[in-house]
The first five atom37 places (N, CA, C, CB, O) and aatype in JSON, in Angstrom:
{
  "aatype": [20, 20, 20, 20, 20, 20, 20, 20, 20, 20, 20, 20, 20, 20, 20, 20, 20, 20, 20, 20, 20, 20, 20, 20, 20, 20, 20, 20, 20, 20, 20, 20, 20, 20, 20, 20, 20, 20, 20, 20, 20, 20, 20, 20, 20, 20, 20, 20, 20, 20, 20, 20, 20, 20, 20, 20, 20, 20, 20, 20, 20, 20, 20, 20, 20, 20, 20],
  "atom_mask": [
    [1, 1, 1, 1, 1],
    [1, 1, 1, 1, 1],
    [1, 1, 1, 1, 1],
    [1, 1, 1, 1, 1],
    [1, 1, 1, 1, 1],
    [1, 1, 1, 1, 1],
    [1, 1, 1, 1, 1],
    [1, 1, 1, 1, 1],
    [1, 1, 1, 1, 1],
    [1, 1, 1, 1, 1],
    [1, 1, 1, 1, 1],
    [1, 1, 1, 1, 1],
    [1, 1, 1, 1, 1],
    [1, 1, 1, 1, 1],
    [1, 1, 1, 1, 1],
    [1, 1, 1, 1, 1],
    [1, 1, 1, 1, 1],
    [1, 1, 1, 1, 1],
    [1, 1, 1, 1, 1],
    [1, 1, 1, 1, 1],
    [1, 1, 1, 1, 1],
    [1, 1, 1, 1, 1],
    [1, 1, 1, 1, 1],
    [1, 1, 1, 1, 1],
    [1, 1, 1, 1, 1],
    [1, 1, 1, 1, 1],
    [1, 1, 1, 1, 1],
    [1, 1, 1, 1, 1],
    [1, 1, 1, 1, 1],
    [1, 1, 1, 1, 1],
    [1, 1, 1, 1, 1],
    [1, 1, 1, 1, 1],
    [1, 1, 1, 1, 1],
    [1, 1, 1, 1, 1],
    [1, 1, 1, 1, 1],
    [1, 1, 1, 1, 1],
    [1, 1, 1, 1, 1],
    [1, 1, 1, 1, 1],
    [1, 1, 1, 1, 1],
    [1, 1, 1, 1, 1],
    [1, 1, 1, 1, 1],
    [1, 1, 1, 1, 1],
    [1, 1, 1, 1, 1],
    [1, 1, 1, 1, 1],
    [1, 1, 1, 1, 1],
    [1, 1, 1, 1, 1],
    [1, 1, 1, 1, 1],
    [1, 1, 1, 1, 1],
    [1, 1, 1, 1, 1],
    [1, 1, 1, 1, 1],
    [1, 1, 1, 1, 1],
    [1, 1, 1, 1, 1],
    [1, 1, 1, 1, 1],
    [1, 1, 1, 1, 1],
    [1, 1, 1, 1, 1],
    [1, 1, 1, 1, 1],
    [1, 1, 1, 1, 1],
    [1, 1, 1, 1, 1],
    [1, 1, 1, 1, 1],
    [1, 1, 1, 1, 1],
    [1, 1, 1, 1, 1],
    [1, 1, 1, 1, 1],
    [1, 1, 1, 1, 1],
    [1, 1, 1, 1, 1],
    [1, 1, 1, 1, 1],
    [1, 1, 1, 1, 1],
    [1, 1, 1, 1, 1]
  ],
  "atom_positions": [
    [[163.66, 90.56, 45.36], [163.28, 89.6, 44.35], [162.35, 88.59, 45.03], [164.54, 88.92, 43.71], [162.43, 88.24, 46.21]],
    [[161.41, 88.15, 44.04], [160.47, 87.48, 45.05], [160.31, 85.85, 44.09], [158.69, 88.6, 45.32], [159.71, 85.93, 43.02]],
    [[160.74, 84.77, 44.42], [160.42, 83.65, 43.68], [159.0, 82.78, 44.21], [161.74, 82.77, 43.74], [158.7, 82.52, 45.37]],
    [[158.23, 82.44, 42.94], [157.12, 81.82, 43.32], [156.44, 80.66, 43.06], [156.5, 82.41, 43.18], [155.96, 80.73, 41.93]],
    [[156.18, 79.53, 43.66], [155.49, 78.51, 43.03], [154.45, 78.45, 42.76], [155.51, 77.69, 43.42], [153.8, 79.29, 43.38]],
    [[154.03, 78.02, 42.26], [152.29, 77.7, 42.15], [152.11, 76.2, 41.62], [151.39, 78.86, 40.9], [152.72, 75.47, 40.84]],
    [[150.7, 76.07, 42.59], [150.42, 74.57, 42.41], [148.9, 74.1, 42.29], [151.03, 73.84, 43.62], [148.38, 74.06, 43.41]],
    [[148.27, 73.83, 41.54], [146.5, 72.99, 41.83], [146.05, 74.97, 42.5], [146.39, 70.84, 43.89], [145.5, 74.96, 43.6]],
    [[146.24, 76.09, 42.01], [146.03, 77.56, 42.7], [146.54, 77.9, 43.77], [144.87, 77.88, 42.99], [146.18, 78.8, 44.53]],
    [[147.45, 77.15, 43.85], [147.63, 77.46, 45.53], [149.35, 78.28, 45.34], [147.66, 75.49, 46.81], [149.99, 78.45, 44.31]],
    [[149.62, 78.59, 46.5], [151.26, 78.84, 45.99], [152.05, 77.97, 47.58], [151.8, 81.19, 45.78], [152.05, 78.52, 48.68]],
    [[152.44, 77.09, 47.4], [153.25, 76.15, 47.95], [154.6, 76.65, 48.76], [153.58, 75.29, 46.86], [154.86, 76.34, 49.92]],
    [[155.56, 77.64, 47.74], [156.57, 78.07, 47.89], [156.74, 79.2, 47.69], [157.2, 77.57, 47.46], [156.81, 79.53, 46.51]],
    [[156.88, 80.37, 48.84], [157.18, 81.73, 48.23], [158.56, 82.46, 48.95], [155.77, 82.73, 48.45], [158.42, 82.88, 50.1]],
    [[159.68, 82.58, 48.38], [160.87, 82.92, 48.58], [161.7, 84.56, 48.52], [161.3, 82.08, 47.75], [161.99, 84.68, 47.33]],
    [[161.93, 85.17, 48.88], [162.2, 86.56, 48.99], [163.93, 86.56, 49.07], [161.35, 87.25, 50.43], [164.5, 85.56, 49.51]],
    [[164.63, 87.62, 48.67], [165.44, 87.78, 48.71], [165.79, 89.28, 48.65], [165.76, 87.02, 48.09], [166.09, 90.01, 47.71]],
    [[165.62, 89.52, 50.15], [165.99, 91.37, 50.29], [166.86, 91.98, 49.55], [166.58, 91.86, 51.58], [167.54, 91.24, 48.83]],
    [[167.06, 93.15, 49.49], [168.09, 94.01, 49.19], [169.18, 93.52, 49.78], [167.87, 95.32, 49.53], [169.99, 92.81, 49.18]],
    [[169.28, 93.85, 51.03], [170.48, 93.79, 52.24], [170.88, 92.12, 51.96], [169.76, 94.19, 54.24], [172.07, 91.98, 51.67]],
    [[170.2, 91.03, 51.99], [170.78, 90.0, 51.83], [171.83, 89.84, 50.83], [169.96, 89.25, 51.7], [172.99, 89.49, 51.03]],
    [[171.06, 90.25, 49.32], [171.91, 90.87, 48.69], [173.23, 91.44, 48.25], [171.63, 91.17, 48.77], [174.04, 90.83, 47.55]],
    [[173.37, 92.53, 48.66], [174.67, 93.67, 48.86], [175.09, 93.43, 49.7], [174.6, 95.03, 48.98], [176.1, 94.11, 49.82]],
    [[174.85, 92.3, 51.13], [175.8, 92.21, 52.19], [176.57, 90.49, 52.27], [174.88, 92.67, 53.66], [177.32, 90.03, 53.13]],
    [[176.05, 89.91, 51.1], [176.4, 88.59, 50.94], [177.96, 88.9, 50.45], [175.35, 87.72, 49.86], [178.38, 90.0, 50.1]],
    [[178.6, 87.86, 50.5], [179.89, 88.0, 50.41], [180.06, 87.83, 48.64], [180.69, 86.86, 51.46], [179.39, 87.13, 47.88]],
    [[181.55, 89.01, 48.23], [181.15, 89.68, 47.19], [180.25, 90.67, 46.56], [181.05, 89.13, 46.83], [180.66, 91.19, 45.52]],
    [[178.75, 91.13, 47.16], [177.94, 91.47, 47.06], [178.58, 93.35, 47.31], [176.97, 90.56, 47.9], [179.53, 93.71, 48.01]],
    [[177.84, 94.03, 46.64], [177.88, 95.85, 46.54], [178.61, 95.89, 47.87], [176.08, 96.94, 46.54], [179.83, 96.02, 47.9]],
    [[177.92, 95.78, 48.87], [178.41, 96.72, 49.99], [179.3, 96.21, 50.8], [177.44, 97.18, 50.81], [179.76, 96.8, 51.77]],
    [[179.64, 94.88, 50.38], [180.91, 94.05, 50.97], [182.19, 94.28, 50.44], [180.76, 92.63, 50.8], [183.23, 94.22, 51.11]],
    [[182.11, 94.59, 48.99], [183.21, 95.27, 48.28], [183.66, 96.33, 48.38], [183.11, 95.33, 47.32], [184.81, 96.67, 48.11]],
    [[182.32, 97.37, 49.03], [182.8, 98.92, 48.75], [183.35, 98.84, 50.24], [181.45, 100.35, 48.29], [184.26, 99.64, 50.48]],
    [[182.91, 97.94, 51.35], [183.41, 98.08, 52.81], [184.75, 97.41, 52.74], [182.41, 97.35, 53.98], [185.55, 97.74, 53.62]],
    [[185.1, 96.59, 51.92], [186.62, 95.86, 52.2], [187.14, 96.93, 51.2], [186.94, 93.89, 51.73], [188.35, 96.98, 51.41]],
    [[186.81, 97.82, 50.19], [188.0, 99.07, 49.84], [188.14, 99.99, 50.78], [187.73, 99.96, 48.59], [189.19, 100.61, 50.96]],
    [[186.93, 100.17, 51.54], [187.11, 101.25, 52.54], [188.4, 101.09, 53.54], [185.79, 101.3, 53.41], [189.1, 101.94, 54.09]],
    [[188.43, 99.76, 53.53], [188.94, 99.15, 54.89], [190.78, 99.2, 54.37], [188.09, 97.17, 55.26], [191.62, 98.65, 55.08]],
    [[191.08, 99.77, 53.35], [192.27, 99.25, 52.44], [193.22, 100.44, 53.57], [192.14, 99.59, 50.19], [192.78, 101.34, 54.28]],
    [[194.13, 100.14, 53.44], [195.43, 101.28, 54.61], [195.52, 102.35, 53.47], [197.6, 100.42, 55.15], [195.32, 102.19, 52.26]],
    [[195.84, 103.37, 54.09], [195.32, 104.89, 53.17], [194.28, 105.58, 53.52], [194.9, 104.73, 51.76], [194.45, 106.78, 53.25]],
    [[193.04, 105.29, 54.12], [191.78, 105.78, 53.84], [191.87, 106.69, 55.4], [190.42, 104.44, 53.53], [192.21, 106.4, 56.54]],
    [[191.12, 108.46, 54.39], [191.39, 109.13, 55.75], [189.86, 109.29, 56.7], [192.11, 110.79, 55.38], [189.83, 109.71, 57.85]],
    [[188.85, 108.91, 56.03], [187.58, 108.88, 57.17], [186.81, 107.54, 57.23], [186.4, 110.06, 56.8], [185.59, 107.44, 57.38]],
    [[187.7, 106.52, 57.1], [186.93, 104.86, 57.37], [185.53, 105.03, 57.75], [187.64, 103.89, 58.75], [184.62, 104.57, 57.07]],
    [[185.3, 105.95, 59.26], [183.85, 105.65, 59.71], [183.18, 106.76, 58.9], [183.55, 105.73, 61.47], [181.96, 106.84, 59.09]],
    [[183.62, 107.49, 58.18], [182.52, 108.39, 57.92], [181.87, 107.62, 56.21], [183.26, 110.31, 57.87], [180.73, 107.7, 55.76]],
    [[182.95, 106.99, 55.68], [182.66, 106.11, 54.07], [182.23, 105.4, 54.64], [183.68, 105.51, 52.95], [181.08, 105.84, 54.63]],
    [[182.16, 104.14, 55.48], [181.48, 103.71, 55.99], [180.31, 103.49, 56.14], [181.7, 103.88, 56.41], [179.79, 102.52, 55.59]],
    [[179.47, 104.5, 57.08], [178.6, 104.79, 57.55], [177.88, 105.13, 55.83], [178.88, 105.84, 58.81], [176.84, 104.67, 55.38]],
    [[178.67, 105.91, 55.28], [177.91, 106.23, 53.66], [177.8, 105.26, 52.69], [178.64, 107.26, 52.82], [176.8, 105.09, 52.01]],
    [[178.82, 104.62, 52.62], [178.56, 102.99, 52.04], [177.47, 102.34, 52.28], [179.44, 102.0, 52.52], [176.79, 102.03, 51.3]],
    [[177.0, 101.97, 53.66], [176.04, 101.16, 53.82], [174.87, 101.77, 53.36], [175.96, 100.74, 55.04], [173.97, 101.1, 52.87]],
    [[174.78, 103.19, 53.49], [173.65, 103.97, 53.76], [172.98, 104.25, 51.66], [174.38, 105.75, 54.93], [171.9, 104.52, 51.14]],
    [[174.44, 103.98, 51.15], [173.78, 104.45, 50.01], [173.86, 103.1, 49.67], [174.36, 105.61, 49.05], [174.52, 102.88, 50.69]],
    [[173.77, 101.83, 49.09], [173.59, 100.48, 49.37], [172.3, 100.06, 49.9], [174.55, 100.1, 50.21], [171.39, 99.6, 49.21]],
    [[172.27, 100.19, 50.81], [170.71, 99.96, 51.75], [169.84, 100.57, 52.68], [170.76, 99.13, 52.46], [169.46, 100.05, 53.72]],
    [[169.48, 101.93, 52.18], [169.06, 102.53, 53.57], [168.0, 101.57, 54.55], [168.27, 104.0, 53.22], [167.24, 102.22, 55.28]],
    [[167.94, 100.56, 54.58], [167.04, 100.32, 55.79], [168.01, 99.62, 56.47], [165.6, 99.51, 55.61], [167.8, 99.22, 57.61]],
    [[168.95, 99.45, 55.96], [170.1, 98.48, 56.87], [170.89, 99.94, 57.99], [171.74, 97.48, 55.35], [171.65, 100.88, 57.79]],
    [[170.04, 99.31, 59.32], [171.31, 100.05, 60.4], [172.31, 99.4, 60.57], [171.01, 100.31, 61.82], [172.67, 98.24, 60.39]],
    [[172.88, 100.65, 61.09], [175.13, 100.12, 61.44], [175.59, 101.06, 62.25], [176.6, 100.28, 59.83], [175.43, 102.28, 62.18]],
    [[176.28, 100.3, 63.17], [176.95, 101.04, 63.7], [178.24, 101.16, 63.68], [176.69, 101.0, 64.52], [178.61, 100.1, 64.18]],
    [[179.27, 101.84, 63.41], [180.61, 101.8, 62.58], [181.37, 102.19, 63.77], [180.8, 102.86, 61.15], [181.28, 103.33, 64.22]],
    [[182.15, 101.24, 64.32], [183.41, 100.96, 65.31], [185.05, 100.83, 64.25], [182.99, 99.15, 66.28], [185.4, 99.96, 63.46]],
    [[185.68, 102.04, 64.66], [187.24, 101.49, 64.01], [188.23, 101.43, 65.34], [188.03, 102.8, 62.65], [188.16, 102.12, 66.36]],
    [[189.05, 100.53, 65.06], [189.76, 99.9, 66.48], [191.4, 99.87, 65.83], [189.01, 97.92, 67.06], [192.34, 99.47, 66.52]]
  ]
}
């Protein structure tokens, strides 16, 4: 999303708001689908994971550690 000012032709203020900022802000797509992933039960954490983010944001890299 791109917000824009304009002023006397000029543009003063120009503001962006990625994808990834987005879906990784808290509440946001891929913060939700990663805290269900994360729920006790789940039998491939890193592999949803790794697919969560990937279908969410492909330009967002990750590297998926479970401990």
């Amino acid at each position: 999303m791109h917000a824009v000012q304009m002023a006397d032709g000029r543009v003063p203020l120009h503001c962006i708001l990625a994808p990834a900022e987005w879906s990784f802000y808290p509440g946001g797509a891929a913060t939700r689908g990663l805290a269900r992933i994360a729920e006790p039960g789940g039998e491939d954490g890193a592999g949803l994971s790794r697919l969560s983010v990937m279908a969410v944001d492909s330009c967002v890299g990750c590297d998926v550690r479970v401990h």
